[in-house]
C-alpha positions in Angstrom: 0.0 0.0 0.0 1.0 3.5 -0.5 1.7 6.2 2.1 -1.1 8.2 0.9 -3.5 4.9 1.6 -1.8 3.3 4.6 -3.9 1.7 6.7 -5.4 3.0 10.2 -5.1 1.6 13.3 -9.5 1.2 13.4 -8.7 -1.1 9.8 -5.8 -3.2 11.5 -8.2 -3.9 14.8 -11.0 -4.8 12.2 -8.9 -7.3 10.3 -7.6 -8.9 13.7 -11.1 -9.2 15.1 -11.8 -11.3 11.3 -8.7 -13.8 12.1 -10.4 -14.5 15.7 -13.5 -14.8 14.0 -12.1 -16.9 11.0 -10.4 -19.1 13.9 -13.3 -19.8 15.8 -15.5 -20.7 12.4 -12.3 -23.4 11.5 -12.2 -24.8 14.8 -16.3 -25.6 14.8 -16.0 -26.4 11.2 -13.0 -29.4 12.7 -15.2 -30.2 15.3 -17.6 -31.2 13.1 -16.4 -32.9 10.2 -17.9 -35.8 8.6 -14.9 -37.0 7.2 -11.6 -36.6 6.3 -12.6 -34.7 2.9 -15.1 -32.4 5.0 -15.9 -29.4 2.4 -17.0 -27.2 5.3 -13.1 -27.8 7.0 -11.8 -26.8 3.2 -13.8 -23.5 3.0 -13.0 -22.6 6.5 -9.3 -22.8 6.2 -9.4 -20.6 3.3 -11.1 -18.1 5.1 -9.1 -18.1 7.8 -5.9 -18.3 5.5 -7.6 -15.0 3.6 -8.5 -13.1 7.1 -4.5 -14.0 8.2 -3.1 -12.5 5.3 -4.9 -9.5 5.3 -4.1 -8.7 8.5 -0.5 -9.3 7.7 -0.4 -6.9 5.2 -2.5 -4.5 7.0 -0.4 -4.6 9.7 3.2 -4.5 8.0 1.4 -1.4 6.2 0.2 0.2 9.7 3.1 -1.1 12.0 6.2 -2.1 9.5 5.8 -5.4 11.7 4.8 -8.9 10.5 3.4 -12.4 12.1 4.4 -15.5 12.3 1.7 -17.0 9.9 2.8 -18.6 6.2 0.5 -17.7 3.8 0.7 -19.8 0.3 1.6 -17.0 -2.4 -0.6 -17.1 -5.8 3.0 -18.8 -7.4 1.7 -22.3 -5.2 -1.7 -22.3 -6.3 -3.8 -22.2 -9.6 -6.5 -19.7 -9.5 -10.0 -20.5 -10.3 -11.6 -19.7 -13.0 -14.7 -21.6 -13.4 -17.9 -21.2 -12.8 -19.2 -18.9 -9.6 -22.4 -21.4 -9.7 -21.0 -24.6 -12.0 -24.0 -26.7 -13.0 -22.5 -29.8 -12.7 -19.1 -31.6 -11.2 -16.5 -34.0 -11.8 -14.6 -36.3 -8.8 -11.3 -37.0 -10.4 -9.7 -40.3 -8.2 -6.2 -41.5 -8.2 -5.0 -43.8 -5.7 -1.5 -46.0 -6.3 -0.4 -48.8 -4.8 2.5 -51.2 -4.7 1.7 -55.2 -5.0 3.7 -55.6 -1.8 3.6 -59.4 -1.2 2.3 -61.3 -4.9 1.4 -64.3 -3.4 -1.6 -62.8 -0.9 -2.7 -61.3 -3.6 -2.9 -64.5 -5.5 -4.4 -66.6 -3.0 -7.1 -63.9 -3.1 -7.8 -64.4 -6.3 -7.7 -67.7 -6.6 -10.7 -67.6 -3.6 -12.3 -65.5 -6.0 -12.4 -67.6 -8.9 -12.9 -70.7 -6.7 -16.5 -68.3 -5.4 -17.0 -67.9 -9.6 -16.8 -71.2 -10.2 -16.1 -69.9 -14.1 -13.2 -72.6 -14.7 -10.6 -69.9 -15.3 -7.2 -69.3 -15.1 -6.9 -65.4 -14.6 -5.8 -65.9 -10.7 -2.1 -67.6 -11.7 -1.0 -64.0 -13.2 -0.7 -60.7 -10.7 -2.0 -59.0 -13.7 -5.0 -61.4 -14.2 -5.4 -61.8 -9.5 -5.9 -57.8 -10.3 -8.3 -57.5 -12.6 -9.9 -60.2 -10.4 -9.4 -58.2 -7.3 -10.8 -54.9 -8.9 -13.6 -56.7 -10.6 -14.7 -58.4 -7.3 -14.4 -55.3 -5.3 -15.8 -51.6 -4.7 -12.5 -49.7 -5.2 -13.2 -48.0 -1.8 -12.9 -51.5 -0.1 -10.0 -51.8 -1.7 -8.4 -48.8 -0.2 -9.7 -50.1 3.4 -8.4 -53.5 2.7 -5.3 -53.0 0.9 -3.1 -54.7 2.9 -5.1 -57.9 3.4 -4.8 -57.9 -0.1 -1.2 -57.8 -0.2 -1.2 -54.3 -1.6 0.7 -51.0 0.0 -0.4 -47.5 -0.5 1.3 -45.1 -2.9 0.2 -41.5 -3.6 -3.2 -40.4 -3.7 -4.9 -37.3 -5.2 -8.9 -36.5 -5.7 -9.7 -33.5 -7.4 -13.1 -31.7 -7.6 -13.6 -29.5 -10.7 -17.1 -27.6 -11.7 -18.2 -26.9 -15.2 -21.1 -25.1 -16.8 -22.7 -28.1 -18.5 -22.7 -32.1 -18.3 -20.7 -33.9 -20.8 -22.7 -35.9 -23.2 -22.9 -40.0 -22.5 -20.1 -41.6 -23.2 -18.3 -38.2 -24.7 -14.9 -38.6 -22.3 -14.6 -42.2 -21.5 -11.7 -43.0 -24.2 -9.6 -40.5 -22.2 -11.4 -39.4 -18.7 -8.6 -37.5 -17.6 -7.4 -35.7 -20.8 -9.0 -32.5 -20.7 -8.8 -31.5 -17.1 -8.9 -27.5 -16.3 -6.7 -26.8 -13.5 -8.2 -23.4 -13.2 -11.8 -25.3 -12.8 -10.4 -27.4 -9.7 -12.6 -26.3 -6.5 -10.7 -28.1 -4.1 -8.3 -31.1 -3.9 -7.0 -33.7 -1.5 -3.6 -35.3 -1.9 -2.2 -38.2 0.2 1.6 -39.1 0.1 4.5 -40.2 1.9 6.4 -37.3 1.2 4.4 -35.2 4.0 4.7 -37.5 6.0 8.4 -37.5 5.7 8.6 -34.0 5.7 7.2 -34.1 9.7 9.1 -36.6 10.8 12.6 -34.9 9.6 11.2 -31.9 11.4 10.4 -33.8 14.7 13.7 -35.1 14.5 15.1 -32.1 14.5 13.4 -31.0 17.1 13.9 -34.2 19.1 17.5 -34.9 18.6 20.3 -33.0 20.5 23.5 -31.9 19.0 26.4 -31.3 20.8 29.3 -29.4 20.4 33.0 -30.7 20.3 34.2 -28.4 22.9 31.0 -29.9 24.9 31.8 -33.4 23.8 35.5 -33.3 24.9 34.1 -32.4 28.3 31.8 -35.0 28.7 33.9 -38.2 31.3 34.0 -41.5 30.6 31.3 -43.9 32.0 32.6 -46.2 35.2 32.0 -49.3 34.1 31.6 -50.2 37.9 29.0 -48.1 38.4 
């Protein structure tokens, strides 16, 4: 902001009093979830990351002073562009996972084709126990079950995006993925190791002391008859 349009104190207070309220709204919106993809958690946490930011700059602009809260600049995220009232939208689901121990997942299949009765052969193959195992199952069991199945999880991603009008029948099934806006993503909800890696080199940073070689050339040798 410009000197000649800084910011008053009255506009500072206002945008504080927002973060409370913005804070309050997440925490009930937590509270209540329904699941782990609650929409109501999603919306609130962008209105509380909105309300934190512009206090930020209100107060950097009032105060030359900053806080301690990491807002995501517009270079990490893809602005929206679809729709303010889409009539219609897509659930885009990717979920990966590692055939972690073949032959569990071959005695499943071969319980499956045993159930089938068919006479096949399709369980002797991890490609053919697969198809079996997808066939056979909801792919949200699946994802419960996984490692019964001799399956571990990879990444996951689900993706949300709104459009004006339906597709026709049948119009994107050759390539269901192809055409995806990333400017007409509402919301999205990855899963992947890599954050939880990401915590656990922090925690261990936290957690594990360092010492220094003056420090370390004090330190006297245990008595082993102690």
């Amino acid at each position: 902001m410009s000197d000649a349009a800084q910011s008053t104190a009255a506009e500072v207070r206002a945008a504080a009093e927002a973060v409370k309220t913005a804070l309050d709204r997440h925490l009930a919106a937590v509270e209540r979830r329904s699941g782990e993809d609650d929409p109501a958690v999603y919306e609130a946490f962008n209105q509380l990351a909105a309300a934190a930011e512009t206090y930020d700059e209100l107060l950097y602009d009032r105060y030359d002073e900053v806080t301690p809260f990491e807002i995501p600049g517009a270079e990490d995220t893809v602005p929206y562009t679809g729709p303010e009232e889409p009539n219609t939208v897509s659930v885009l689901i990717r979920r990966d996972y590692a055939v972690a121990e073949p032959q569990r997942l071959l005695a499943h299949a071969q319980r499956i084709e045993a159930a089938d009765d068919e006479g096949s052969e399709a369980s002797g193959t991890v490609h053919g126990a697969l198809g079996l195992l997808f066939g056979e199952f909801e792919p949200d069991e699946i994802a419960s079950r996984h490692k019964e199945f001799g399956l571990e999880e990879g990444d996951s991603t689900l993706w949300v995006t709104a459009a004006d009008e339906a597709p026709e029948p049948g119009e994107w099934l050759d390539a269901p993925f192809e055409d995806v806006d990333p400017q007409h993503v509402i919301c999205r909800f990855d899963v992947s190791a890599v954050f939880d890696d990401d915590i656990d080199d922090d925690l261990e940073d936290d957690l594990v002391p360092t010492l220094d070689e003056d420090e370390d050339e004090d330190l006297e040798p245990l008595d082993a008859d102690r």
